[in-house]
PDB file as gemmi writes it, atoms N, CA and C in Angstrom:
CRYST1    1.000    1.000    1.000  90.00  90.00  90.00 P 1                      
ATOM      1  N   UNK A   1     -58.801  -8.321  -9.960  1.00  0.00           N  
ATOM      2  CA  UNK A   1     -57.444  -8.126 -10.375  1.00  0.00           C  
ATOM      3  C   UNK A   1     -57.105  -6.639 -10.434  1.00  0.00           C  
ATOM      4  N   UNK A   2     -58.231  -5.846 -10.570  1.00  0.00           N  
ATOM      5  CA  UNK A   2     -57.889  -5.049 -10.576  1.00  0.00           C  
ATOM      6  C   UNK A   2     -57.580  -3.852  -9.304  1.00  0.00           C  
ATOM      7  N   UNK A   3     -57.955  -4.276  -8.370  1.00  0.00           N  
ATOM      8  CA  UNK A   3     -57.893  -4.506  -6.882  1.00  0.00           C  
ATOM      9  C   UNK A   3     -56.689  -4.478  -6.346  1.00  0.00           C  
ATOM     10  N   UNK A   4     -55.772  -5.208  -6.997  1.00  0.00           N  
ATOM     11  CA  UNK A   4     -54.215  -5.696  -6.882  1.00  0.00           C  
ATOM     12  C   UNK A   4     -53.336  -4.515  -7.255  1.00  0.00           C  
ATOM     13  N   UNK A   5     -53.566  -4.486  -8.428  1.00  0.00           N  
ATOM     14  CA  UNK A   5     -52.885  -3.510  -9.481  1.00  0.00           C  
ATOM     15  C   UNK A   5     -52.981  -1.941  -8.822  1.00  0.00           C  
ATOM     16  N   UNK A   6     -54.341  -1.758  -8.459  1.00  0.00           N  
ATOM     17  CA  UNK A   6     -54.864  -0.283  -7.733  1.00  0.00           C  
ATOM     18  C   UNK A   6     -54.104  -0.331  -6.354  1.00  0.00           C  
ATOM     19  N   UNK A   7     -54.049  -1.119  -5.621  1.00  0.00           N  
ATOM     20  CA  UNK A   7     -53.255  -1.235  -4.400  1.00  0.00           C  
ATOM     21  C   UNK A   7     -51.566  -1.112  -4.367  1.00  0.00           C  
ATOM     22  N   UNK A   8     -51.081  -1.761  -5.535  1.00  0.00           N  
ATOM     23  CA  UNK A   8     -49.856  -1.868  -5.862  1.00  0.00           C  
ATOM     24  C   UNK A   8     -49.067  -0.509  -6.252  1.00  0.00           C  
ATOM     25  N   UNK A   9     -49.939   0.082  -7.439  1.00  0.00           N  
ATOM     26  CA  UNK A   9     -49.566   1.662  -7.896  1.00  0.00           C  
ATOM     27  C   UNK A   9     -50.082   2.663  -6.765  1.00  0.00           C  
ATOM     28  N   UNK A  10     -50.629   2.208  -5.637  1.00  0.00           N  
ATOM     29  CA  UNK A  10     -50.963   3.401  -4.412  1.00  0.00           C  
ATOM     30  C   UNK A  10     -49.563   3.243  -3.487  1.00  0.00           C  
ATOM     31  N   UNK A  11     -49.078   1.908  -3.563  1.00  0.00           N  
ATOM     32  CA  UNK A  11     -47.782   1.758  -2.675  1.00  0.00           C  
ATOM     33  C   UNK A  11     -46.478   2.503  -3.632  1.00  0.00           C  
ATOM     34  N   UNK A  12     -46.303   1.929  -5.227  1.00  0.00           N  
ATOM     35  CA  UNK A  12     -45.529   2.517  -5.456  1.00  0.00           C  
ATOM     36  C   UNK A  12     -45.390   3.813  -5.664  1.00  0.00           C  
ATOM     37  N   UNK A  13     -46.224   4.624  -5.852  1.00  0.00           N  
ATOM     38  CA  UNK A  13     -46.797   6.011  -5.734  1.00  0.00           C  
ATOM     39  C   UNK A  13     -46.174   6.708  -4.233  1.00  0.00           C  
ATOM     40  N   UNK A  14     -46.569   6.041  -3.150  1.00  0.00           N  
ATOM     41  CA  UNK A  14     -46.304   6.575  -2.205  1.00  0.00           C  
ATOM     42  C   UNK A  14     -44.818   6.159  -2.159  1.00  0.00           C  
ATOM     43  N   UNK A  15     -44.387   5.399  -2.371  1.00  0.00           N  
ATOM     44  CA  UNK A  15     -42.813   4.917  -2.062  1.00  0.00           C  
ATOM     45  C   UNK A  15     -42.193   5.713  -3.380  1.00  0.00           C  
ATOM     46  N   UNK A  16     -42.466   5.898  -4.749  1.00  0.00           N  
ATOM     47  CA  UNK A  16     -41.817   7.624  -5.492  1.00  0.00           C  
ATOM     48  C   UNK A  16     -41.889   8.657  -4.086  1.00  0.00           C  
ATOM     49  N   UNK A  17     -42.708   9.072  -3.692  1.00  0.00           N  
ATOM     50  CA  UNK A  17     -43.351  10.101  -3.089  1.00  0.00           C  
ATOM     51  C   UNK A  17     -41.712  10.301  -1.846  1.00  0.00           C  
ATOM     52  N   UNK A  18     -41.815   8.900  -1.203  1.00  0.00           N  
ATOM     53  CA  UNK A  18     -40.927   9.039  -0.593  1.00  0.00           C  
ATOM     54  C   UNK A  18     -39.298   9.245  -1.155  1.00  0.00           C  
ATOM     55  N   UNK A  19     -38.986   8.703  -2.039  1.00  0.00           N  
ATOM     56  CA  UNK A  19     -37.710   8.806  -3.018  1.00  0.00           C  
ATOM     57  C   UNK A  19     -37.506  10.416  -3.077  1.00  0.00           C  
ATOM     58  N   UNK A  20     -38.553  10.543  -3.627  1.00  0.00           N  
ATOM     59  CA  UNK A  20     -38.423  12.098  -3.874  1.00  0.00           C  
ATOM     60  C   UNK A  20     -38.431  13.168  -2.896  1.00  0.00           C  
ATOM     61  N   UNK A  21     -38.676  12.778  -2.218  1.00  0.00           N  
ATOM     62  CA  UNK A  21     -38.855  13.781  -0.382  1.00  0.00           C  
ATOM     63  C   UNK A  21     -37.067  13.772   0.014  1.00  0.00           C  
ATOM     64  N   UNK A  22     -36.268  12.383  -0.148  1.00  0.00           N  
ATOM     65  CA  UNK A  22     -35.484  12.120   1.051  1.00  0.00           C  
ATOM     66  C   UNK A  22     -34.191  11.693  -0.155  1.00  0.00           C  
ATOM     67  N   UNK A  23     -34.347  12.316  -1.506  1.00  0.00           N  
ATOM     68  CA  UNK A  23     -33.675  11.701  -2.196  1.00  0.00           C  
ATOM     69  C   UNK A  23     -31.565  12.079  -1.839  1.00  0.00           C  
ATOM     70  N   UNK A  24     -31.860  13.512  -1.491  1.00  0.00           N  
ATOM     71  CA  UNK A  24     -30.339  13.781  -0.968  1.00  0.00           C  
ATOM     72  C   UNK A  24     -30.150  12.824   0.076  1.00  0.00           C  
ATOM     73  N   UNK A  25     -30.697  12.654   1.104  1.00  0.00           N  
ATOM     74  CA  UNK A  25     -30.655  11.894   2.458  1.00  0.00           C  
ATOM     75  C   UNK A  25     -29.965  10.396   2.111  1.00  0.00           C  
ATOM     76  N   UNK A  26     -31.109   9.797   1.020  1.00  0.00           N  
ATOM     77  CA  UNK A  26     -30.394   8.527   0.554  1.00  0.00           C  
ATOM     78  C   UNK A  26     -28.798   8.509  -0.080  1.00  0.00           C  
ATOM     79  N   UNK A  27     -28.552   9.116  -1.109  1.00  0.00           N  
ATOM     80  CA  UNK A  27     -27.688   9.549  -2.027  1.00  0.00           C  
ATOM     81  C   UNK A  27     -26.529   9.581  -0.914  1.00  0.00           C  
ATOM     82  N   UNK A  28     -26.440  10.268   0.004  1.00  0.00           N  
ATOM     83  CA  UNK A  28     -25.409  10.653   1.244  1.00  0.00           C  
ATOM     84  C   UNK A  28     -25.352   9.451   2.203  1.00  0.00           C  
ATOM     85  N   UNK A  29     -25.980   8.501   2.411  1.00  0.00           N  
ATOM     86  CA  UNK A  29     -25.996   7.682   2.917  1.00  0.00           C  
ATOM     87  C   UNK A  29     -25.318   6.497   1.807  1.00  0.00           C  
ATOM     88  N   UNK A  30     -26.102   6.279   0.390  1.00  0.00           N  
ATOM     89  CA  UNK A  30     -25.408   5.350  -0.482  1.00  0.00           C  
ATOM     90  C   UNK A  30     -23.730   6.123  -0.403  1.00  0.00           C  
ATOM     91  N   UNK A  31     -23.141   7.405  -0.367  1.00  0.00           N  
ATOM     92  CA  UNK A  31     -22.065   7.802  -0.816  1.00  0.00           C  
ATOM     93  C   UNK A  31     -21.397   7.070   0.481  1.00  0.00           C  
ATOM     94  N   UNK A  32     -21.745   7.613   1.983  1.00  0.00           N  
ATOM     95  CA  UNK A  32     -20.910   7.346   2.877  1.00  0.00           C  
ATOM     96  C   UNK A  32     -20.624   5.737   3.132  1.00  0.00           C  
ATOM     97  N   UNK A  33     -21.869   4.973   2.794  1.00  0.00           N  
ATOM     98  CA  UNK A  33     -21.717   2.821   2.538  1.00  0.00           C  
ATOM     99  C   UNK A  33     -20.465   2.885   1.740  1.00  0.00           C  
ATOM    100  N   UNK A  34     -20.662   3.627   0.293  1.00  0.00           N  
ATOM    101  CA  UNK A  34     -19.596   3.290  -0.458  1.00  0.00           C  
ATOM    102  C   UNK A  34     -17.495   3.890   0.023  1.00  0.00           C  
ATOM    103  N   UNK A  35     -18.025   4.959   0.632  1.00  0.00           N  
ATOM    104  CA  UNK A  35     -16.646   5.160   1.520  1.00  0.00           C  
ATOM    105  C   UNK A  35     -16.022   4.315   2.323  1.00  0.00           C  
ATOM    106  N   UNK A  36     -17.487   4.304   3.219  1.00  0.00           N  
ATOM    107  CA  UNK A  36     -16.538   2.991   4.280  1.00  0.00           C  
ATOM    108  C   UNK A  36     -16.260   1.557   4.017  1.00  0.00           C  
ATOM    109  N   UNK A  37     -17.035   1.371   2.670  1.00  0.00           N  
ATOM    110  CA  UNK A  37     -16.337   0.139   2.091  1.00  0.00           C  
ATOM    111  C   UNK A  37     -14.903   0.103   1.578  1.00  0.00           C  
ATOM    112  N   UNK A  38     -15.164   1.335   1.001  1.00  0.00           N  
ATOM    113  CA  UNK A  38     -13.390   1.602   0.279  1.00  0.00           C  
ATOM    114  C   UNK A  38     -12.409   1.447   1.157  1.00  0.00           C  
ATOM    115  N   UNK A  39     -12.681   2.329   2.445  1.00  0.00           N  
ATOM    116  CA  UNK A  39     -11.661   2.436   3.313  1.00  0.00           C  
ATOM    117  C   UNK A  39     -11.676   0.969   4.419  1.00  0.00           C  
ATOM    118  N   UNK A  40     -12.351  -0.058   4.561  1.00  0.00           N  
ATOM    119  CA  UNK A  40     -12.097  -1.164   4.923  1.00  0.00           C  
ATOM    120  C   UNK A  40     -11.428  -1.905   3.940  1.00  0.00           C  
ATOM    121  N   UNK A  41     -11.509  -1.764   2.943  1.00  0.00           N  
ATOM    122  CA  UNK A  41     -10.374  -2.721   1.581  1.00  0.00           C  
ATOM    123  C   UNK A  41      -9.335  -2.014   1.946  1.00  0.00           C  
ATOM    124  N   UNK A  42      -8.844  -1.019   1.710  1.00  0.00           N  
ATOM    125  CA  UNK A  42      -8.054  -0.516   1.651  1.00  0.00           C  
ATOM    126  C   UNK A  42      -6.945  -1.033   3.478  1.00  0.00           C  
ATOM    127  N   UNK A  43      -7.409  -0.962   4.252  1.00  0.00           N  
ATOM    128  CA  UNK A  43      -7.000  -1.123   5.242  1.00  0.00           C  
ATOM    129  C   UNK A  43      -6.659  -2.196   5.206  1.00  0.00           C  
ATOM    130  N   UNK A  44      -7.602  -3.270   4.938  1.00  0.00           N  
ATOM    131  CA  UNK A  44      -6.992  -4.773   4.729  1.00  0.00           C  
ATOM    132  C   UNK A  44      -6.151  -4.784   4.184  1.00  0.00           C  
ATOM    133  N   UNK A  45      -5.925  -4.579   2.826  1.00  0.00           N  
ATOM    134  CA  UNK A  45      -4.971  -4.733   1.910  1.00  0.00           C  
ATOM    135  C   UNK A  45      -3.400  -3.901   2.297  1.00  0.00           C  
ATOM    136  N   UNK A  46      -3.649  -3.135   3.194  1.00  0.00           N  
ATOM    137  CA  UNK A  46      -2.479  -2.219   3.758  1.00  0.00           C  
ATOM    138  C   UNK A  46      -1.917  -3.222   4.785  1.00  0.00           C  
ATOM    139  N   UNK A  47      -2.387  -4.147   5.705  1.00  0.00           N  
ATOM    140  CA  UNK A  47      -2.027  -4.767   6.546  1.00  0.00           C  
ATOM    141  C   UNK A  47      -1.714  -6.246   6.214  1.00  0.00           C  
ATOM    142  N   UNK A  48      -2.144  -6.381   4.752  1.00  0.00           N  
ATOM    143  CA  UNK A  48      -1.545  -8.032   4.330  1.00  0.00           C  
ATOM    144  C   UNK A  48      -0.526  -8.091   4.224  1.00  0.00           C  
ATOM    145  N   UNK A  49       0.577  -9.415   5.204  1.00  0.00           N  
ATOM    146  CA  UNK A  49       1.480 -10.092   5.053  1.00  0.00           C  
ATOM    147  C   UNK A  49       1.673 -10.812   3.855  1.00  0.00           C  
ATOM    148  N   UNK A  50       2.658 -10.687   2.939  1.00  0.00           N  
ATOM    149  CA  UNK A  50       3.213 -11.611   1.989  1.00  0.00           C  
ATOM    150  C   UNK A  50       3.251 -13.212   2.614  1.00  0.00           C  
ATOM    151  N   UNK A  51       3.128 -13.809   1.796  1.00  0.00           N  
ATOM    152  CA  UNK A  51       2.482 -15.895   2.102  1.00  0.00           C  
ATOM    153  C   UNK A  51       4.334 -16.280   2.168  1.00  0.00           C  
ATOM    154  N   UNK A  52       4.742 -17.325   3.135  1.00  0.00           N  
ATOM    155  CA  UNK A  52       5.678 -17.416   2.852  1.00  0.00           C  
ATOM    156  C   UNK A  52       6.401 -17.794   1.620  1.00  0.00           C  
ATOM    157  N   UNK A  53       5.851 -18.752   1.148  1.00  0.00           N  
ATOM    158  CA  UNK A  53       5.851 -19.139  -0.239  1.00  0.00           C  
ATOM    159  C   UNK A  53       6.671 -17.705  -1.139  1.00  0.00           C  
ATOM    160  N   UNK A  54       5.483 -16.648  -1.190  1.00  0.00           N  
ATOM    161  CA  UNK A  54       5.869 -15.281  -2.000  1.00  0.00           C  
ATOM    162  C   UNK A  54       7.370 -14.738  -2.079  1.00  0.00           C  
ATOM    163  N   UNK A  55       7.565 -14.903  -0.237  1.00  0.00           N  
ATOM    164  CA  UNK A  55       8.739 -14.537  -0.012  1.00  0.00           C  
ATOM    165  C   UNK A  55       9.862 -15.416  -0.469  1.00  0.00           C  
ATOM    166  N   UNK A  56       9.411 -16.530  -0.521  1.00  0.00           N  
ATOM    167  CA  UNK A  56      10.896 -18.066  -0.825  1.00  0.00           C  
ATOM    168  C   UNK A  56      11.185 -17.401  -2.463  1.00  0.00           C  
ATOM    169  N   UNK A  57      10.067 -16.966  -3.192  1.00  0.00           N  
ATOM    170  CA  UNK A  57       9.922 -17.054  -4.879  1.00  0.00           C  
ATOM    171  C   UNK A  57      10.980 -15.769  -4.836  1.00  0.00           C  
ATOM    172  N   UNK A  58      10.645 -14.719  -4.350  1.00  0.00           N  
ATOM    173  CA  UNK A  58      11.414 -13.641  -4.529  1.00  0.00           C  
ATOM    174  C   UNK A  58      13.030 -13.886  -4.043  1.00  0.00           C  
ATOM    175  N   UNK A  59      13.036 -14.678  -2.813  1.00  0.00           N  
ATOM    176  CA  UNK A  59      14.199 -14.950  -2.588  1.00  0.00           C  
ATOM    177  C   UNK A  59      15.358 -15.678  -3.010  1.00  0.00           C  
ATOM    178  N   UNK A  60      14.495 -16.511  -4.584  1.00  0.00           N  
ATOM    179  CA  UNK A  60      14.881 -17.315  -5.452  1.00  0.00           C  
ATOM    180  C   UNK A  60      15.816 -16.329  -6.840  1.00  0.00           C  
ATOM    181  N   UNK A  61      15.377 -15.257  -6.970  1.00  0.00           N  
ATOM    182  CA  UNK A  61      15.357 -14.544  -7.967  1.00  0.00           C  
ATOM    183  C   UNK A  61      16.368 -13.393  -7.596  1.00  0.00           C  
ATOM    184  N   UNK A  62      16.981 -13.134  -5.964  1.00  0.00           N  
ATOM    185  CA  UNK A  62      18.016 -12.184  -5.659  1.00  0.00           C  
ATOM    186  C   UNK A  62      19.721 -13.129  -5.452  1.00  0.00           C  
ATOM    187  N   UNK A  63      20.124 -12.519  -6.579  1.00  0.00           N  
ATOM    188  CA  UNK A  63      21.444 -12.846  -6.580  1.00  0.00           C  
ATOM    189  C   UNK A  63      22.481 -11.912  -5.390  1.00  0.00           C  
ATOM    190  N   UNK A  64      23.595 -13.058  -5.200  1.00  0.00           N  
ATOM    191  CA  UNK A  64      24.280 -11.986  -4.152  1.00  0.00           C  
ATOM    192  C   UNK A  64      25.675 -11.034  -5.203  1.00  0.00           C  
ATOM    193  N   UNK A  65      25.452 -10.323  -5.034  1.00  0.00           N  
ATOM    194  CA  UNK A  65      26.538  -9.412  -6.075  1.00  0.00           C  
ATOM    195  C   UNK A  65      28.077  -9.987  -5.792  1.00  0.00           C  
ATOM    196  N   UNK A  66      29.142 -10.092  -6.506  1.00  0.00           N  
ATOM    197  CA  UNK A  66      30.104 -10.831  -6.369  1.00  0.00           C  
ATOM    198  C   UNK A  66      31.057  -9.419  -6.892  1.00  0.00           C  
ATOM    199  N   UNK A  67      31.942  -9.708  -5.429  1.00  0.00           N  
ATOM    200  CA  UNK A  67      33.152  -7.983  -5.822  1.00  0.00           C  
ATOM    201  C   UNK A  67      34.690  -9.035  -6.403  1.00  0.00           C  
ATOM    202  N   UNK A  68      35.228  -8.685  -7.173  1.00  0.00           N  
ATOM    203  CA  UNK A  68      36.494  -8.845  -7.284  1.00  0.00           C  
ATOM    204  C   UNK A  68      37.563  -8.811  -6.476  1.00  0.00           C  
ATOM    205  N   UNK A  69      38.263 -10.183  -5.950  1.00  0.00           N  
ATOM    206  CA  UNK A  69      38.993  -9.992  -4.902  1.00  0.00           C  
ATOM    207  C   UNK A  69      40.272  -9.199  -4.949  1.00  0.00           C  
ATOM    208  N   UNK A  70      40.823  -8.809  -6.649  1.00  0.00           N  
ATOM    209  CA  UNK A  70      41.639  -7.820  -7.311  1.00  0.00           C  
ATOM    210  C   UNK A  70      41.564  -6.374  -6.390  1.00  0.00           C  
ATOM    211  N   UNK A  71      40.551  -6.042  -6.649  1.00  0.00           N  
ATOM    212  CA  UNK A  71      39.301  -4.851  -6.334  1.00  0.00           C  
ATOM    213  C   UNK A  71      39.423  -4.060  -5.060  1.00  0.00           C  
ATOM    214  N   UNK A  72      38.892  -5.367  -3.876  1.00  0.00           N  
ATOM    215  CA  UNK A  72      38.736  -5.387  -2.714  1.00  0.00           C  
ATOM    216  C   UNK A  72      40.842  -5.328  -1.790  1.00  0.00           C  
ATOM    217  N   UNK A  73      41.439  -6.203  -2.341  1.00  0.00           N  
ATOM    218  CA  UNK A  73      43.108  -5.712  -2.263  1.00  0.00           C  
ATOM    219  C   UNK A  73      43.216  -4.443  -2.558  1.00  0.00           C  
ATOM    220  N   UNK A  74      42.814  -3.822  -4.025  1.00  0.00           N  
ATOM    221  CA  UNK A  74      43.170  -2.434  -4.344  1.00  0.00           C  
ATOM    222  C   UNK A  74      43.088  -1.587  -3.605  1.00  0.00           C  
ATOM    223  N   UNK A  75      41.804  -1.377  -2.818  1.00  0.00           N  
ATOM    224  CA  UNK A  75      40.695  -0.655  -2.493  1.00  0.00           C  
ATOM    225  C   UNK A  75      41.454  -0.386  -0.999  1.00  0.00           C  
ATOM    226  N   UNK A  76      41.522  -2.018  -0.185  1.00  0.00           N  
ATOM    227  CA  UNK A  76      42.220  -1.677   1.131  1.00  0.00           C  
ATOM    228  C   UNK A  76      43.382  -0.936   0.732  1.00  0.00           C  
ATOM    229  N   UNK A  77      44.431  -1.441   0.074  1.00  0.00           N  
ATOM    230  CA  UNK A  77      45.672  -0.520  -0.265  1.00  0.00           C  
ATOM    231  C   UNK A  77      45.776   1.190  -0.343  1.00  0.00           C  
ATOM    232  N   UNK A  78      45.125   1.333  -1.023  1.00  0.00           N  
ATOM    233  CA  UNK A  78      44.543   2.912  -1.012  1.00  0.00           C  
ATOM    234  C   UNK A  78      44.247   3.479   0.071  1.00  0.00           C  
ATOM    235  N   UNK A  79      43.339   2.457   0.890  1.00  0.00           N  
ATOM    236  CA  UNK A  79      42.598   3.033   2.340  1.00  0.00           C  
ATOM    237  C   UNK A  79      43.793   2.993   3.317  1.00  0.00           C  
ATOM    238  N   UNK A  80      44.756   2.209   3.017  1.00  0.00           N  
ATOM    239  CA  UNK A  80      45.988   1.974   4.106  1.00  0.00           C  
ATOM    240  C   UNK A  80      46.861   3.483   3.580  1.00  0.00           C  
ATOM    241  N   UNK A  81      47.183   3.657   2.288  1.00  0.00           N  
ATOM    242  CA  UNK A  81      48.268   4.656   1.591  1.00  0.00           C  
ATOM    243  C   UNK A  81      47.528   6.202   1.901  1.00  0.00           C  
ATOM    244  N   UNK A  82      46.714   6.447   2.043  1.00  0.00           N  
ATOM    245  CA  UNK A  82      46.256   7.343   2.254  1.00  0.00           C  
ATOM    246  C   UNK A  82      45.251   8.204   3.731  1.00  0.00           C  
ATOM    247  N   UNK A  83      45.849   8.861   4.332  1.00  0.00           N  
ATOM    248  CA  UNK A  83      45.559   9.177   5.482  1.00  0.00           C  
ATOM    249  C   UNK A  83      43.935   9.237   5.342  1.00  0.00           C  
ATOM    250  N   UNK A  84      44.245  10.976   4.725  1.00  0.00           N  
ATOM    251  CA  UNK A  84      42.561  11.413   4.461  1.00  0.00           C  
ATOM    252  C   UNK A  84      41.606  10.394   4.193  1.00  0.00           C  
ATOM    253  N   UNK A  85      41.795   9.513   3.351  1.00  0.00           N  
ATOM    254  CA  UNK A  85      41.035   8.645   3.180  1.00  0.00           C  
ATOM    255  C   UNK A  85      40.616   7.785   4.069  1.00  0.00           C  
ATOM    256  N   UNK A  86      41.338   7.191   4.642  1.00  0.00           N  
ATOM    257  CA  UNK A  86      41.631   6.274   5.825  1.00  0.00           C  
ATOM    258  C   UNK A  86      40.632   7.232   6.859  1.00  0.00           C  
ATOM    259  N   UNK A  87      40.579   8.387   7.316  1.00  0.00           N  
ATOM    260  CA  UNK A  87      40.092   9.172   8.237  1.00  0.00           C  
ATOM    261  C   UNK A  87      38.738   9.437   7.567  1.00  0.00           C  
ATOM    262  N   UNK A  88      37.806   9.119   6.882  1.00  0.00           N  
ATOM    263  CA  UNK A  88      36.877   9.060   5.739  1.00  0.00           C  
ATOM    264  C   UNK A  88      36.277   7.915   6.505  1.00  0.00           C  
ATOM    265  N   UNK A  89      37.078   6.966   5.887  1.00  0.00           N  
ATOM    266  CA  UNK A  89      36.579   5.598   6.533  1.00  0.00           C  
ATOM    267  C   UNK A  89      35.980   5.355   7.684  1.00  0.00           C  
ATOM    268  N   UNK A  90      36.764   5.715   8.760  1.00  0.00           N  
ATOM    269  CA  UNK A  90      36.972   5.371   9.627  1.00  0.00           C  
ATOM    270  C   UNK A  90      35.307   6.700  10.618  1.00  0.00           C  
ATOM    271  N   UNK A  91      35.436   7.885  10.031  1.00  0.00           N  
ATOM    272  CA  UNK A  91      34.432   8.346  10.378  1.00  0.00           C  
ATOM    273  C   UNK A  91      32.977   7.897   9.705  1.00  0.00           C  
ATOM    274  N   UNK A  92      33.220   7.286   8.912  1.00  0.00           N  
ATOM    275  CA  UNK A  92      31.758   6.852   8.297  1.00  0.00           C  
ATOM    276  C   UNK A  92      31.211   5.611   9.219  1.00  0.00           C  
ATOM    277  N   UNK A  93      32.580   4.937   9.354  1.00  0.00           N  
ATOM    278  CA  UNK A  93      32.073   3.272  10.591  1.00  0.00           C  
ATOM    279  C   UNK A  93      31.161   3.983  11.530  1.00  0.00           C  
ATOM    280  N   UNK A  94      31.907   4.950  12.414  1.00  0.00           N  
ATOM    281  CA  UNK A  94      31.556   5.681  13.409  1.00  0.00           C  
ATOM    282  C   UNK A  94      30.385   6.172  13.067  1.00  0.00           C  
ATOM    283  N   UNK A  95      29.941   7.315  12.256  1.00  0.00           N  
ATOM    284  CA  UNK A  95      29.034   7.756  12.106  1.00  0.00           C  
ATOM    285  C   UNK A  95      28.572   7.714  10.160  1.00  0.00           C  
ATOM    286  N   UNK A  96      27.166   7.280  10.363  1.00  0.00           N  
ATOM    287  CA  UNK A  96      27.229   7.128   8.828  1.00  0.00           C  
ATOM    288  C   UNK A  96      26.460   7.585   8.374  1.00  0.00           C  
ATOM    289  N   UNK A  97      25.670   9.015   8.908  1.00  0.00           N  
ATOM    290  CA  UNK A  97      24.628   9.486   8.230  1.00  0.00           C  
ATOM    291  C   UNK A  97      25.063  11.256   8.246  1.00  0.00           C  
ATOM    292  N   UNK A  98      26.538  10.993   8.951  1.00  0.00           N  
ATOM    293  CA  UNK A  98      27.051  12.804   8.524  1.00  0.00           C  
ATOM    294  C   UNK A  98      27.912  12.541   7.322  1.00  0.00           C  
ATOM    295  N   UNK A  99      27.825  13.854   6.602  1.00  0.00           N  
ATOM    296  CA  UNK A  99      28.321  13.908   5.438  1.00  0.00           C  
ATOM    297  C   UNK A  99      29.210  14.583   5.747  1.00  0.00           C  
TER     298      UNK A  99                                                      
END                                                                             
């Protein structure tokens, strides 16, 4: 038995031996496993589609905003009574990202 034991502490001896020789080597290797794991989650999770389901639930919960038809009369009236304004309008249809 004791045969076993003497054989066993000569392997783990030599396998410290090795730990300790190559210990940065490992360490940089465990760091870079743990990177490219991160960055495969991460990628997945960047490219998941919402389930349709997800989308019906959310689509359950958006109301459509309701304008006053008072409002919307006023509003044209103004846009008709007033040139500048009217010329406002009418350049925003046209173009809607100059200010």
């Amino acid at each position: 038995m004791d045969i076993k034991l003497s054989g066993n502490s000569k392997v783990i001896g030599s396998l410290t031996e090795v730990l300790k020789r190559y210990k940065l080597e490992i360490f940089l290797i465990i760091l870079l496993f743990m990177f490219g794991f991160l960055v495969m989650q991460i990628s997945k999770y960047s490219t998941m589609e919402p389930s349709d389901q997800a989308i019906s639930e959310k689509f359950k919960t958006v109301t459509m905003p309701k304008i006053d038809e008072d409002a919307i009369a006023k509003i044209q009236q103004l846009k008709d009574q007033n040139i500048e304004v009217q010329s406002l309008f009418e350049n925003a249809r046209n173009n809607p990202f100059s200010e």
